[in-house]
DRENVOTOR-402219 format. One record per residue (C-alpha): residue number from 0; residue in one letter; x, y, z. Coordinates in pm, 1 decimal. Last residue first. Example, Ala and Ser with C-alpha at 12.3 -4.5 7.8 and 13.67 -1.06 7.14 Angstrom:
% DRENVOTOR-402219
<atom><k>1</k><r>S</r><xx>1367.0</xx><yy>-106.0</yy><zz>714.0</zz></atom>
<atom><k>0</k><r>A</r><xx>1230.0</xx><yy>-450.0</yy><zz>780.0</zz></atom>
***
This chain:
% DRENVOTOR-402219
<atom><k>243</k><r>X</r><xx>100.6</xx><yy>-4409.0</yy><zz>5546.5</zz></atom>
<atom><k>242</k><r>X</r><xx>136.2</xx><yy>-4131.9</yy><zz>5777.2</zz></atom>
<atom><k>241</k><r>X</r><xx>523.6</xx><yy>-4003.5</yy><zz>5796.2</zz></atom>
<atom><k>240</k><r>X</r><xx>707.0</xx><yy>-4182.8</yy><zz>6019.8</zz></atom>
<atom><k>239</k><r>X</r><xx>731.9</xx><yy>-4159.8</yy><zz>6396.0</zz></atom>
<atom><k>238</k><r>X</r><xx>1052.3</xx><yy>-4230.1</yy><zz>6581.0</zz></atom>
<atom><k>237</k><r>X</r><xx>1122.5</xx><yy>-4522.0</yy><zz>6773.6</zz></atom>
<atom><k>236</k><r>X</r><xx>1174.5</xx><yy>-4605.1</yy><zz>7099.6</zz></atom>
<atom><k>235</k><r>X</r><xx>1337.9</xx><yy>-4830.7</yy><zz>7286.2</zz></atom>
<atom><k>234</k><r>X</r><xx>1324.0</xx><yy>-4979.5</yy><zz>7710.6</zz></atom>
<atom><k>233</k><r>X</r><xx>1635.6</xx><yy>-5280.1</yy><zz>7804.0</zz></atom>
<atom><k>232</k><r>X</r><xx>1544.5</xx><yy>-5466.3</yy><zz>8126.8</zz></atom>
<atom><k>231</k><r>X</r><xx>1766.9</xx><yy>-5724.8</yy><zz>8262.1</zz></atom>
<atom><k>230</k><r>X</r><xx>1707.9</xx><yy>-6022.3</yy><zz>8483.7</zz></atom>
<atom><k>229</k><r>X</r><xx>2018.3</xx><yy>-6264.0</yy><zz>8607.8</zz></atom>
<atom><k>228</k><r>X</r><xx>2129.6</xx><yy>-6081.6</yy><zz>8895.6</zz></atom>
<atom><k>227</k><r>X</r><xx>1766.9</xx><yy>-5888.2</yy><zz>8971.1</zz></atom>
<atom><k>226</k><r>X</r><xx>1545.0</xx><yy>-5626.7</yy><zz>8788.0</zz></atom>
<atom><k>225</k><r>X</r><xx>1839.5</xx><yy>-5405.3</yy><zz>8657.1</zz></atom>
<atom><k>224</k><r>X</r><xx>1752.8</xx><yy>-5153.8</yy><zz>8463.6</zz></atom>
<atom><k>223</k><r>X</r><xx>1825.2</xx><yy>-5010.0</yy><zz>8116.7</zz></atom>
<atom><k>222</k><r>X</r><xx>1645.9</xx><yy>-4665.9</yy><zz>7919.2</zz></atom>
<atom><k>221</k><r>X</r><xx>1657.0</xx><yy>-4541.5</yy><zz>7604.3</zz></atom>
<atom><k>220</k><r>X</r><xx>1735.7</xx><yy>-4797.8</yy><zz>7308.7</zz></atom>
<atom><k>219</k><r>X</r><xx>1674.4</xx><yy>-4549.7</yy><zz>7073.2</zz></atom>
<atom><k>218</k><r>X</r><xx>1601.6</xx><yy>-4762.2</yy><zz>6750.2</zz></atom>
<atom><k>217</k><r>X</r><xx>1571.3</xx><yy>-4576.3</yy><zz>6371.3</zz></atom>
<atom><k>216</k><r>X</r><xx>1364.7</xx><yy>-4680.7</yy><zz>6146.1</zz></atom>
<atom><k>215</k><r>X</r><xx>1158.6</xx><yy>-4979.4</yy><zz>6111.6</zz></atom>
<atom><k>214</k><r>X</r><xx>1097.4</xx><yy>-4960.4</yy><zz>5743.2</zz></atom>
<atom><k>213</k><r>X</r><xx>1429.5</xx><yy>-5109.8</yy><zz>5645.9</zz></atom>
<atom><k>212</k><r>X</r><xx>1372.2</xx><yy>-5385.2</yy><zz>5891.3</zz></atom>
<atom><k>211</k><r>X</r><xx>1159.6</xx><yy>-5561.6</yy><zz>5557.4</zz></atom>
<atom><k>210</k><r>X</r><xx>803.3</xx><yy>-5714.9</yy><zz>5560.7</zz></atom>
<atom><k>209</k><r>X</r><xx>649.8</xx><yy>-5521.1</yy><zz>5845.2</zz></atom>
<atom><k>208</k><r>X</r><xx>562.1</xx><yy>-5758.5</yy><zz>6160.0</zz></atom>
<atom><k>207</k><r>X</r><xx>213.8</xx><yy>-5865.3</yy><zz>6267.2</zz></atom>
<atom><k>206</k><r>X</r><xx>186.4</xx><yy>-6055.9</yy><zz>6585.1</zz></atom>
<atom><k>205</k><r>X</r><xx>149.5</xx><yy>-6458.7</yy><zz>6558.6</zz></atom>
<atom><k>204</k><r>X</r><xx>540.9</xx><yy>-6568.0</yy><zz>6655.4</zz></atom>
<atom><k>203</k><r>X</r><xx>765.0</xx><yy>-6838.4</yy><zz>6700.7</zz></atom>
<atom><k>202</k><r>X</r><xx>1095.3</xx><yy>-6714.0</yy><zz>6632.5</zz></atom>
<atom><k>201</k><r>X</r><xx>1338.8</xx><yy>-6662.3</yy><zz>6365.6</zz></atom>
<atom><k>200</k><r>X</r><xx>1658.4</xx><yy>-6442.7</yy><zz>6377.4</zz></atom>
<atom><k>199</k><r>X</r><xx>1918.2</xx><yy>-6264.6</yy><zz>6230.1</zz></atom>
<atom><k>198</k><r>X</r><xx>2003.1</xx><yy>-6384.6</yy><zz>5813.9</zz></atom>
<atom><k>197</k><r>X</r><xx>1576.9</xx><yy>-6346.5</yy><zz>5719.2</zz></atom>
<atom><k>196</k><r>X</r><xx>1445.4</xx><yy>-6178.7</yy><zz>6010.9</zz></atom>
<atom><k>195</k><r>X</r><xx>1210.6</xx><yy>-6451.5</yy><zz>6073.7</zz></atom>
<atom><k>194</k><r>X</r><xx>834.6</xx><yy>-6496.3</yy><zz>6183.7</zz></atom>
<atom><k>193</k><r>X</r><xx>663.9</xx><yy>-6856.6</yy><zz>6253.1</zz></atom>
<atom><k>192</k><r>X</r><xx>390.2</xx><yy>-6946.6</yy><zz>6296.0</zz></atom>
<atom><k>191</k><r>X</r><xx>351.5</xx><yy>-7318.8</yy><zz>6494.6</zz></atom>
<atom><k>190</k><r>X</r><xx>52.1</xx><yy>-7549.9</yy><zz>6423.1</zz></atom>
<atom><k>189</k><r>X</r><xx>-112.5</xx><yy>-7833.4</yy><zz>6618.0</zz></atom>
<atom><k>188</k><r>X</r><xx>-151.8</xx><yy>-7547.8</yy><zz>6914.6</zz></atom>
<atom><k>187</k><r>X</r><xx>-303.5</xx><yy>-7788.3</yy><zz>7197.4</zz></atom>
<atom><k>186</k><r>X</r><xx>23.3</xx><yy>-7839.1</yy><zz>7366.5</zz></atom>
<atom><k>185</k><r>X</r><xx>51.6</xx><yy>-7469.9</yy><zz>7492.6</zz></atom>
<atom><k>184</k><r>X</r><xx>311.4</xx><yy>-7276.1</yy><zz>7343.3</zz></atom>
<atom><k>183</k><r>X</r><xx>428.8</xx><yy>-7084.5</yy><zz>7637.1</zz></atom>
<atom><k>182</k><r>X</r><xx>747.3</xx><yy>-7258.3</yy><zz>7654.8</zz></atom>
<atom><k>181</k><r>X</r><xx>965.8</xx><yy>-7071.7</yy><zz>7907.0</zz></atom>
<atom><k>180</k><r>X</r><xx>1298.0</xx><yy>-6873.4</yy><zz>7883.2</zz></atom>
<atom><k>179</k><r>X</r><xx>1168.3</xx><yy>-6696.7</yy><zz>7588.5</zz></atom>
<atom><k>178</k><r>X</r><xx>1344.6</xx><yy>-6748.8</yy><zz>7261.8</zz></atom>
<atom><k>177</k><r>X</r><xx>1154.9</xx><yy>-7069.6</yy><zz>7107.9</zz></atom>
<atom><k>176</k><r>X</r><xx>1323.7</xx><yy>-7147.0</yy><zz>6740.4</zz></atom>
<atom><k>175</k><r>X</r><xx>1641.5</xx><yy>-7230.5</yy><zz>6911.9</zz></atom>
<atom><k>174</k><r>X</r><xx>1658.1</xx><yy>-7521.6</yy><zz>6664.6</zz></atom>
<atom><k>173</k><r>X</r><xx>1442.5</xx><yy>-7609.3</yy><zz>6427.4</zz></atom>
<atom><k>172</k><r>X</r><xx>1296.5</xx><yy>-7913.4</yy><zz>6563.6</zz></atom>
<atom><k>171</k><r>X</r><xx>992.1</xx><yy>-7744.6</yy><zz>6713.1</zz></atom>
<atom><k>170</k><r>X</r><xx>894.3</xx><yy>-7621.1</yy><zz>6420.0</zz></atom>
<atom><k>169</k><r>X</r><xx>874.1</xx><yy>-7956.0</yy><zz>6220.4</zz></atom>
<atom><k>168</k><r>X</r><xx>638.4</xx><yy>-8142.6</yy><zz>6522.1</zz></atom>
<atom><k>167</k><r>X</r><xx>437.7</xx><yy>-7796.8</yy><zz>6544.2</zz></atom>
<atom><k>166</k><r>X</r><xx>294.7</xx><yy>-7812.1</yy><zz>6179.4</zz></atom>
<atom><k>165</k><r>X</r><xx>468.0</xx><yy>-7544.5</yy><zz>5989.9</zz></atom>
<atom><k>164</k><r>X</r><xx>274.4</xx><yy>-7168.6</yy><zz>5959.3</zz></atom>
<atom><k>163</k><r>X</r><xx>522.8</xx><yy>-6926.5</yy><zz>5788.2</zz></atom>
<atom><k>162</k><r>X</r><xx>667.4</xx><yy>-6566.2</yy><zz>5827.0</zz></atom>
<atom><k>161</k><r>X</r><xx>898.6</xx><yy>-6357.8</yy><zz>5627.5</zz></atom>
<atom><k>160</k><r>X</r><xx>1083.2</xx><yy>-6059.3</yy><zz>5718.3</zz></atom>
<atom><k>159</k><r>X</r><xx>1335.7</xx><yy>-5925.7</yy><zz>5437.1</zz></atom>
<atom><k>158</k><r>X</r><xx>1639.6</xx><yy>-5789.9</yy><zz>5587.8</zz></atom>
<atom><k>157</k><r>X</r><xx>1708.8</xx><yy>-5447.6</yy><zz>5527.9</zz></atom>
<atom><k>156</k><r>X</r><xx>2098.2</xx><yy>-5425.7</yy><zz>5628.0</zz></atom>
<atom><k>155</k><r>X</r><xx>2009.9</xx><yy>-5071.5</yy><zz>5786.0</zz></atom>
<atom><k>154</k><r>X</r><xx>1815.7</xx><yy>-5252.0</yy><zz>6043.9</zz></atom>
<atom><k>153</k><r>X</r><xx>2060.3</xx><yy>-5468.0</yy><zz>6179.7</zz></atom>
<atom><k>152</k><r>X</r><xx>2327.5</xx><yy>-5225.1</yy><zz>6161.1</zz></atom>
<atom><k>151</k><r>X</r><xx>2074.2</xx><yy>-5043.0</yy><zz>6378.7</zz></atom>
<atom><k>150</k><r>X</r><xx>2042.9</xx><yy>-5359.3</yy><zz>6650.4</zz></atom>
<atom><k>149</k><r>X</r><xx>2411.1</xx><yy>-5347.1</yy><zz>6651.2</zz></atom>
<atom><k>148</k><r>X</r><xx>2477.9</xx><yy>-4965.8</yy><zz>6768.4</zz></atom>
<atom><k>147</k><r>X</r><xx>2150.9</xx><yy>-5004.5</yy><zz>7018.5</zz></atom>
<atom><k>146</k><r>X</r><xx>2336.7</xx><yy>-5351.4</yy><zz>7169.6</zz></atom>
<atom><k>145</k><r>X</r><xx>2716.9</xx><yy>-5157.9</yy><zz>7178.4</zz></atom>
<atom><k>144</k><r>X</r><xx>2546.8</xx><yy>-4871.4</yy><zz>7352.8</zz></atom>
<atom><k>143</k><r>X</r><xx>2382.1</xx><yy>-5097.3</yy><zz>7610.7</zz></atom>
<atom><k>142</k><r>X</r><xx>2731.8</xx><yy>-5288.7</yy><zz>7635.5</zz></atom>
<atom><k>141</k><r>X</r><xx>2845.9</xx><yy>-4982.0</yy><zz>7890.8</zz></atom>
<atom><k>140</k><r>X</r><xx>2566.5</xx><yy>-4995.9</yy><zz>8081.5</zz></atom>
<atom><k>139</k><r>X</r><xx>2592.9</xx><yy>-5341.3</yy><zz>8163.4</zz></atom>
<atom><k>138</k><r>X</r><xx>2493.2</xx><yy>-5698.3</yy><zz>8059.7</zz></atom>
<atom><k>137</k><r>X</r><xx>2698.8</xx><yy>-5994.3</yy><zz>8238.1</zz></atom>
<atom><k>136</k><r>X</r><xx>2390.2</xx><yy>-6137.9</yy><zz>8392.4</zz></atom>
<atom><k>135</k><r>X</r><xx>2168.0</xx><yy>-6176.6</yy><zz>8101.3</zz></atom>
<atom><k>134</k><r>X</r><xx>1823.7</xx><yy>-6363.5</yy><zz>8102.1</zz></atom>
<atom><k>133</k><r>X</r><xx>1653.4</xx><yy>-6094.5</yy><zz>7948.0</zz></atom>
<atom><k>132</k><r>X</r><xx>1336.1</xx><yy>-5862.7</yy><zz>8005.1</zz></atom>
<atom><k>131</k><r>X</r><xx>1246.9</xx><yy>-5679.8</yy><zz>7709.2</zz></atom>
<atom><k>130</k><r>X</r><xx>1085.8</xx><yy>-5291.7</yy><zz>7649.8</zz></atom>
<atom><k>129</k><r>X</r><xx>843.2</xx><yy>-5138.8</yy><zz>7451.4</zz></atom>
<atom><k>128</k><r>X</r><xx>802.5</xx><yy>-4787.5</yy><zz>7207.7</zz></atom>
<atom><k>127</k><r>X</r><xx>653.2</xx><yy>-4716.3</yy><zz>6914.0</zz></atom>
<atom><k>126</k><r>X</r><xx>292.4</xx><yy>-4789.0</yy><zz>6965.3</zz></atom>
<atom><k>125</k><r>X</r><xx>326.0</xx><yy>-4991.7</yy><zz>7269.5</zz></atom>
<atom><k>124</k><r>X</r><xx>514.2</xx><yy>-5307.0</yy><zz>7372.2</zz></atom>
<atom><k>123</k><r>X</r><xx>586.4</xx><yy>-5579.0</yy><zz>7631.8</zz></atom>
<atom><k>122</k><r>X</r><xx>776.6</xx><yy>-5821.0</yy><zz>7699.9</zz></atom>
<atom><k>121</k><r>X</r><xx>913.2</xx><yy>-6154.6</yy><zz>7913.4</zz></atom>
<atom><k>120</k><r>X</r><xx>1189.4</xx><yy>-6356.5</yy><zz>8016.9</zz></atom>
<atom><k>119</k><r>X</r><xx>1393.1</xx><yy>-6379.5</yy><zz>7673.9</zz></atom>
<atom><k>118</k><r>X</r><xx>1715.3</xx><yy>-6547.7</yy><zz>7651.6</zz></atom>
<atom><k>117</k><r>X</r><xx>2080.4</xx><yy>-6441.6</yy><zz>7630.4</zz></atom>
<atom><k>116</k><r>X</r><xx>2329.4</xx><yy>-6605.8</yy><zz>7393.5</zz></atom>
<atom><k>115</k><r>X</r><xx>2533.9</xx><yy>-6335.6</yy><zz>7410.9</zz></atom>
<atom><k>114</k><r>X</r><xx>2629.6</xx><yy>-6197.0</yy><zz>7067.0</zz></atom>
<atom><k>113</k><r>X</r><xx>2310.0</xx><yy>-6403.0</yy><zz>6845.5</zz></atom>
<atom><k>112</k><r>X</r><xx>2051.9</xx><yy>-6376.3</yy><zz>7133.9</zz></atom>
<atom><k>111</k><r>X</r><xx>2088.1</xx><yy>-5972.6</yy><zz>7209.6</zz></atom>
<atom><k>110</k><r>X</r><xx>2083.2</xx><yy>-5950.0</yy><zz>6782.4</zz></atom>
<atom><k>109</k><r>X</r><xx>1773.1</xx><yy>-6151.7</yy><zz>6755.5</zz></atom>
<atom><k>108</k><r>X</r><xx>1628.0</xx><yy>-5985.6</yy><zz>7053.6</zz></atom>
<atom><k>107</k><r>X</r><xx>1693.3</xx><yy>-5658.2</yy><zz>6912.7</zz></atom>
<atom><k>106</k><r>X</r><xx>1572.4</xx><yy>-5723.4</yy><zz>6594.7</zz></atom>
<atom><k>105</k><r>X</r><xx>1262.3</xx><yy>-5881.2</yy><zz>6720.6</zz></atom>
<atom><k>104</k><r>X</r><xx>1201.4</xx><yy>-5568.3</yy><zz>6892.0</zz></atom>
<atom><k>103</k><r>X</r><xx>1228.8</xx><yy>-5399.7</yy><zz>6610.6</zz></atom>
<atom><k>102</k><r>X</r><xx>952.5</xx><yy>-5625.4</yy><zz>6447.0</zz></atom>
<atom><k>101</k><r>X</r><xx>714.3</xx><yy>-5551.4</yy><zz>6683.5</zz></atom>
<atom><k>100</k><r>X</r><xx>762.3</xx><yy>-5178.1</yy><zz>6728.8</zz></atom>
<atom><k>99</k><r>X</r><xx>725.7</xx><yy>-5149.7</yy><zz>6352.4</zz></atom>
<atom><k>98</k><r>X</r><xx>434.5</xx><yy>-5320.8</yy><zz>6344.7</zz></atom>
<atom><k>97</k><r>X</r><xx>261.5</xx><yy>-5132.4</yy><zz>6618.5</zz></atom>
<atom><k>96</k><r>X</r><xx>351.0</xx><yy>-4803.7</yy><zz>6449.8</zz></atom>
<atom><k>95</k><r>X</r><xx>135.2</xx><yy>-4977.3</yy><zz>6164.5</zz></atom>
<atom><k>94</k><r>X</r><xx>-86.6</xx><yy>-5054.4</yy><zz>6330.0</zz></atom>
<atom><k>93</k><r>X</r><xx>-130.8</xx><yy>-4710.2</yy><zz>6507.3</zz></atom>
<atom><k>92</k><r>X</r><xx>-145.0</xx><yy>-4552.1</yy><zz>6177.1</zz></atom>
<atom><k>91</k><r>X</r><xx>-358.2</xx><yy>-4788.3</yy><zz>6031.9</zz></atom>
<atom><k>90</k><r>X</r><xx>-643.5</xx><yy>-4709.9</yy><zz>6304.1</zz></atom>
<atom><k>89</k><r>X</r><xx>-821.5</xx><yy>-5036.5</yy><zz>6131.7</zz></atom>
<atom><k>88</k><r>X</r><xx>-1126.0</xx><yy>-5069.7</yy><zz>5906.3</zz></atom>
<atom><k>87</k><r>X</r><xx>-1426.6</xx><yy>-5301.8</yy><zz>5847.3</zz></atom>
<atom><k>86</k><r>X</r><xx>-1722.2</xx><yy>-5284.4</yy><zz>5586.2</zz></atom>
<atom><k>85</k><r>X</r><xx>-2036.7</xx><yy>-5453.1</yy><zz>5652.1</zz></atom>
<atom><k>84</k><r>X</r><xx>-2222.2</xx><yy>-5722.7</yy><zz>5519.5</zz></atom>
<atom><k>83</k><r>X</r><xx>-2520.2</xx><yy>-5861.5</yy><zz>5702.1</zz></atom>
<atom><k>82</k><r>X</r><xx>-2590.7</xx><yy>-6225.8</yy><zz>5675.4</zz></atom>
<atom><k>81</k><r>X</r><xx>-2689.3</xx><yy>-6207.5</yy><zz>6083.3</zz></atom>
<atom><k>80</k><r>X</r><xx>-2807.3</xx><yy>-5899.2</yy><zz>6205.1</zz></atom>
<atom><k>79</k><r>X</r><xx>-2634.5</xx><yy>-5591.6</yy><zz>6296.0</zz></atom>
<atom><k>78</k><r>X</r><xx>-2653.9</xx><yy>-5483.3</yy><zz>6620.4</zz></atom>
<atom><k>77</k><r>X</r><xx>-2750.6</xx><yy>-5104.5</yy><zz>6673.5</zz></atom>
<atom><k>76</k><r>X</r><xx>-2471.0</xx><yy>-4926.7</yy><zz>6847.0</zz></atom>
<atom><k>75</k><r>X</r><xx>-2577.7</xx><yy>-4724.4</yy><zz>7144.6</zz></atom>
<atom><k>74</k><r>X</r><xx>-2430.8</xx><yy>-4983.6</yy><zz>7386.0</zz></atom>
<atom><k>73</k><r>X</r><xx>-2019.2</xx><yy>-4925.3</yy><zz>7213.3</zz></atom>
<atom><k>72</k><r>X</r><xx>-1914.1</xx><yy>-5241.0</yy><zz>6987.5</zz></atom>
<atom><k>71</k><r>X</r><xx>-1754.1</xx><yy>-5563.6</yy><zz>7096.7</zz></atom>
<atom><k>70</k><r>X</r><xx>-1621.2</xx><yy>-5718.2</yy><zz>6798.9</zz></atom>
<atom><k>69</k><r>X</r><xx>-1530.5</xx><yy>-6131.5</yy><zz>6889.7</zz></atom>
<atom><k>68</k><r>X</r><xx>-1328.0</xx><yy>-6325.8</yy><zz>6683.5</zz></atom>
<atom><k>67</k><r>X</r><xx>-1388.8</xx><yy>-6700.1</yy><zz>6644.9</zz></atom>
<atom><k>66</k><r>X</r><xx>-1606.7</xx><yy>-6981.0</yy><zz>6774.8</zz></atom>
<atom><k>65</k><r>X</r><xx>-1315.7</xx><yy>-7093.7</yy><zz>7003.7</zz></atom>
<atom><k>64</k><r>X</r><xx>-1338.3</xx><yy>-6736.7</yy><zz>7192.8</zz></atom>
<atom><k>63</k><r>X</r><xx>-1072.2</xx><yy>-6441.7</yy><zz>7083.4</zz></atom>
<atom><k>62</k><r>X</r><xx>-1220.4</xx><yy>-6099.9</yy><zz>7212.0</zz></atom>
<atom><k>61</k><r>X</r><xx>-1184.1</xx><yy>-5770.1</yy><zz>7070.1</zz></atom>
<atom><k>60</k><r>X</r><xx>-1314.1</xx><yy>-5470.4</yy><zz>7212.2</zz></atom>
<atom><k>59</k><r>X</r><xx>-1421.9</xx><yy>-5106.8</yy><zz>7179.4</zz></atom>
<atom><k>58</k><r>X</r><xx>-1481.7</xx><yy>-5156.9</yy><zz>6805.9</zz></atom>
<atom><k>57</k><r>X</r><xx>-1604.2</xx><yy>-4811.0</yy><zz>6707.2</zz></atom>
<atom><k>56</k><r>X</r><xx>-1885.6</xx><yy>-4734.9</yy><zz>6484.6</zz></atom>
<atom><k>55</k><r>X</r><xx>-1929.7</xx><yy>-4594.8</yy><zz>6146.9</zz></atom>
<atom><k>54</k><r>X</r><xx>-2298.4</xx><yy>-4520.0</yy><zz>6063.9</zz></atom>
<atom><k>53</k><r>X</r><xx>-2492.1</xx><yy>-4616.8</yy><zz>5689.7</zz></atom>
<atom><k>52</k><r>X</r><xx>-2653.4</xx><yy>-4922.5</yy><zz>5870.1</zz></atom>
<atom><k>51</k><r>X</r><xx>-2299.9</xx><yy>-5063.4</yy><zz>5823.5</zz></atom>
<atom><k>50</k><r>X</r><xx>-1931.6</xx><yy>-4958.1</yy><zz>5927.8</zz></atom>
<atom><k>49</k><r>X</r><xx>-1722.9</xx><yy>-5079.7</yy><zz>6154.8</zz></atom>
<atom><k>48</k><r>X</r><xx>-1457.1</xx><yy>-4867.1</yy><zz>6324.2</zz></atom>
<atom><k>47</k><r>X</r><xx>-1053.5</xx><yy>-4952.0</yy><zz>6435.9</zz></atom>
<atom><k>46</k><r>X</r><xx>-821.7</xx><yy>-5026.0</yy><zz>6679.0</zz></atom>
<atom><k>45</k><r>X</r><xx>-601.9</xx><yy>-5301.3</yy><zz>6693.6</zz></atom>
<atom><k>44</k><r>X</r><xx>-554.5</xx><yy>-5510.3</yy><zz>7018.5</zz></atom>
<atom><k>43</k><r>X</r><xx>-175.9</xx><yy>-5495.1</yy><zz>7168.9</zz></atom>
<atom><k>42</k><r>X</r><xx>130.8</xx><yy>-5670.9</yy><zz>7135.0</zz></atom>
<atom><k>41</k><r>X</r><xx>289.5</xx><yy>-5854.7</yy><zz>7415.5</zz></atom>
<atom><k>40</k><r>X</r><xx>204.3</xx><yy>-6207.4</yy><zz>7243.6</zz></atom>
<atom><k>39</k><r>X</r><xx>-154.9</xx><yy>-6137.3</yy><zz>7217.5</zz></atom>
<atom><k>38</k><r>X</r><xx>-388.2</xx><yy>-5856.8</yy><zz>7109.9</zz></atom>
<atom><k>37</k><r>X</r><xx>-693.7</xx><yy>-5920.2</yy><zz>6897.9</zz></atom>
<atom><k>36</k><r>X</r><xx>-549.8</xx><yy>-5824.1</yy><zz>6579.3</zz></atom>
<atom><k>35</k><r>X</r><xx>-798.9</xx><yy>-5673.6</yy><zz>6339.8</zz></atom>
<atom><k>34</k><r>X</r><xx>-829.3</xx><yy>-5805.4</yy><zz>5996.8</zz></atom>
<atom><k>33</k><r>X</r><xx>-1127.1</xx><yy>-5945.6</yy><zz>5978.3</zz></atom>
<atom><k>32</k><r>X</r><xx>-1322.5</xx><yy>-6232.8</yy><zz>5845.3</zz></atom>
<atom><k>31</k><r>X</r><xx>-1663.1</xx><yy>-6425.5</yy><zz>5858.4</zz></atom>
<atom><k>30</k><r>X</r><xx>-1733.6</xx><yy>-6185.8</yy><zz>6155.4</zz></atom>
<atom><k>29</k><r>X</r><xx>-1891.6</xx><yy>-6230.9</yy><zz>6495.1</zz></atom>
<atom><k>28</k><r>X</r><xx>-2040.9</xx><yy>-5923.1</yy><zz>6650.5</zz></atom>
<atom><k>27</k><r>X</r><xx>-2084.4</xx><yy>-5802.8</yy><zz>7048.2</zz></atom>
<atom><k>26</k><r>X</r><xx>-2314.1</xx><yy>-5637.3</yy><zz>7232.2</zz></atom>
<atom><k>25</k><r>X</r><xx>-2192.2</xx><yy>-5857.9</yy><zz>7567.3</zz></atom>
<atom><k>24</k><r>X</r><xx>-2537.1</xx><yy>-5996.6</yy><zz>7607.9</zz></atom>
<atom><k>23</k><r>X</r><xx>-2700.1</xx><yy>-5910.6</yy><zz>7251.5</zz></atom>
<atom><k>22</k><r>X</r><xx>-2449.1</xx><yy>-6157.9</yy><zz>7128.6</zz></atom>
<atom><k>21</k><r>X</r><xx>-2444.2</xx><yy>-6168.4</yy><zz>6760.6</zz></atom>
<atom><k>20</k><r>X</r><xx>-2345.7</xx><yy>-6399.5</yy><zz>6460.1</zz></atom>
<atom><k>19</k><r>X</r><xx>-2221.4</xx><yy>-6458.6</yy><zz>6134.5</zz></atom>
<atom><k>18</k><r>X</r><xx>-2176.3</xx><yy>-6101.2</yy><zz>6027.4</zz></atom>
<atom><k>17</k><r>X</r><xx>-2017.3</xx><yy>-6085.8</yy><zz>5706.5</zz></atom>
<atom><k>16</k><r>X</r><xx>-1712.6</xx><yy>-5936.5</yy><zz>5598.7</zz></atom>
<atom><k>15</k><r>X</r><xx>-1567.2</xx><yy>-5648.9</yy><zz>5400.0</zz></atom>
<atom><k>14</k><r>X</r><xx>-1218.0</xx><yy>-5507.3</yy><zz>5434.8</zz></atom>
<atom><k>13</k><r>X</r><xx>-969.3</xx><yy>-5194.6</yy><zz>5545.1</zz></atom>
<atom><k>12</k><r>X</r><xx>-661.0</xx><yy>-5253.3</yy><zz>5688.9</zz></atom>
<atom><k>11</k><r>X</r><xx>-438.9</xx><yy>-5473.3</yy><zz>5524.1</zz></atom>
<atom><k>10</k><r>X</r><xx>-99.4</xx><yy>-5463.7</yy><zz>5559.5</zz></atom>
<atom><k>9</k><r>X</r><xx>-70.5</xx><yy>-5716.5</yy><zz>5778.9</zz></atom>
<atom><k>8</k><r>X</r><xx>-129.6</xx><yy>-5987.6</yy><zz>5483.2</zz></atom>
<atom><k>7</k><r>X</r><xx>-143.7</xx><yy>-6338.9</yy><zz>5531.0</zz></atom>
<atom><k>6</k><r>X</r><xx>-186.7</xx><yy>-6357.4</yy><zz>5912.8</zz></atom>
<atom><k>5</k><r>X</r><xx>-407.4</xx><yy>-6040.1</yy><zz>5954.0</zz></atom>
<atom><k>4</k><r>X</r><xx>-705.9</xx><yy>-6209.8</yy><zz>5719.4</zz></atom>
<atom><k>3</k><r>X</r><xx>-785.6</xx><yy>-6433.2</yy><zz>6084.3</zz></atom>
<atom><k>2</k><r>X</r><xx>-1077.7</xx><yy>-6586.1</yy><zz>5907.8</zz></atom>
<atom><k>1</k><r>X</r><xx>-1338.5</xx><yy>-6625.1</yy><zz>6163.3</zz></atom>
<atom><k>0</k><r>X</r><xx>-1434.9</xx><yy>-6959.8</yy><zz>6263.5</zz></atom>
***
C-alpha cells in the first residue's frame, strides 16, 4: 500500500519515494509514498511532476486501486523500474488554494448547520471557489448576507483545524458527526477521519484542510439559487494570496 503522506501533513509538497511497481498498460507508477491527493470528497486530484532519469515529468493522473496509488504519467515518459527512487512534487499553489477552499467551505457548512440546522445534499469545489447544496427551505436572499457576514466572523476567530482517524464504532457516536443528508461512508471503511473547526464544526472528512481559518481569507459568498423547495445552492470565492 502506498503511504498516503497527505493525511499527516498537507503541507507537504515535495518528497522521495520508491517505485514499487509499474503498469506498462495504463503507463502508470506505484509509489511507497506520496503526497498527492487523488481527488475525492468534492475536492479535486493534485497536480504535480516526478522526477527521475534526470527529467521532470507530469502526473496526468491519479488513480486509487486496493494496491495503492496510482501515477499515470504522459506516453513519452520512460517507466521507471522497480526499487527506483525518485523525487515527487505538487503544484503547491493550487494545493494550497485547494486547501483553503476546503476548509472554507467547512466553515460555511459548520456555521449554515449550527443557525439552521440545515444539512448537506452535495458539493463541489475548485481552486478558490465551490458551491453547497443544502437541505434548507426557509433560506432566502436576504439571510445570504447574514450566512457570508457569519462565515467571516468565523474565520477571523482563527480556529485551529485539527483532524483525527478513530475507529468507525467511536466516530459514529459522536453526534452529528455526518453532515450530508446521506451516509456515504460505505460499511467497509473500519476507520473514520475526522476534520474539525475546533469550537464550529467536525465532520467526517479525508481532503486536506489548512491548520487554522485564519489563513482562509476572506469568503464572497457570490451567487444563490434555488434548485427545488427544500434544495439550496450557495456559490464563494476567495481571493488569492500571495505564493507560498
Amino acid at each position: 500500500m502506498t503511504t498516503l503522506l497527505y493525511l499527516e501533513d498537507p503541507y507537504l509538497h515535495e518528497f522521495e519515494a520508491s517505485v514499487t511497481s509499474i503498469d506498462p498498460t495504463t503507463h502508470a507508477i506505484l509509489l511507497d509514498r506520496s503526497a498527492f491527493y487523488p481527488g475525492g470528497g468534492g475536492q479535486p486530484a493534485d497536480h504535480g511532476w516526478l522526477n527521475y532519469a534526470g527529467a521532470s515529468y507530469p502526473v496526468i493522473r491519479l488513480r486509487k486501486a486496493p494496491e495503492g496509488l496510482w501515477h499515470h504519467l504522459p506516453p513519452e515518459a520512460p517507466l521507471p523500474t522497480p526499487g527506483t527512487m525518485i523525487q515527487g512534487k505538487l503544484d503547491w499553489e493550487r494545493r494550497y488554494a485547494l486547501m483553503r477552499t476546503h476548509t472554507a467551505l467547512h466553515i460555511l457548512c459548520g456555521v449554515v448547520f449550527r443557525d439552521y440546522g440545515a444539512l448537506v445534499t452535495g458539493g463541489d469545489m475548485e481552486p478558490l471557489q465551490g458551491r453547497m447544496d443544502f437541505e434548507f427551505e426557509s433560506l432566502t436572499k436576504d439571510l445570504v448576507a447574514v450566512i457570508e457576514e457569519s462565515v467571516n466572523r468565523e474565520v477571523q476567530a482563527a480556529h485551529p483545524v485539527r483532524t483525527a482517524i478513530l475507529p468507525r464504532e467511536e466516530a459514529f457516536q459522536i453526534p452529528d458527526l455526518i453532515r450530508t443528508k446521506i451516509n456515504l461512508l460505505p460499511p467497509e471503511i473500519t476507520h473514520v477521519r475526522t476534520v474539525e473547526i475546533v469550537g464550529l464544526d467536525l465532520q467526517a472528512d479525508g481532503g486536506t484542510h489548512v491548520r487554522n481559518t485564519a489563513e482562509v481569507g476572506l469568503i464572497r459568498v457570490v451567487d444563490y439559487k434555488s434548485k427545488g423547495k427544500t434544495n439550496k445552492r450557495l456559490y464563494i470565492a476567495l481571493e488569492p494570496l500571495p505564493s507560498r
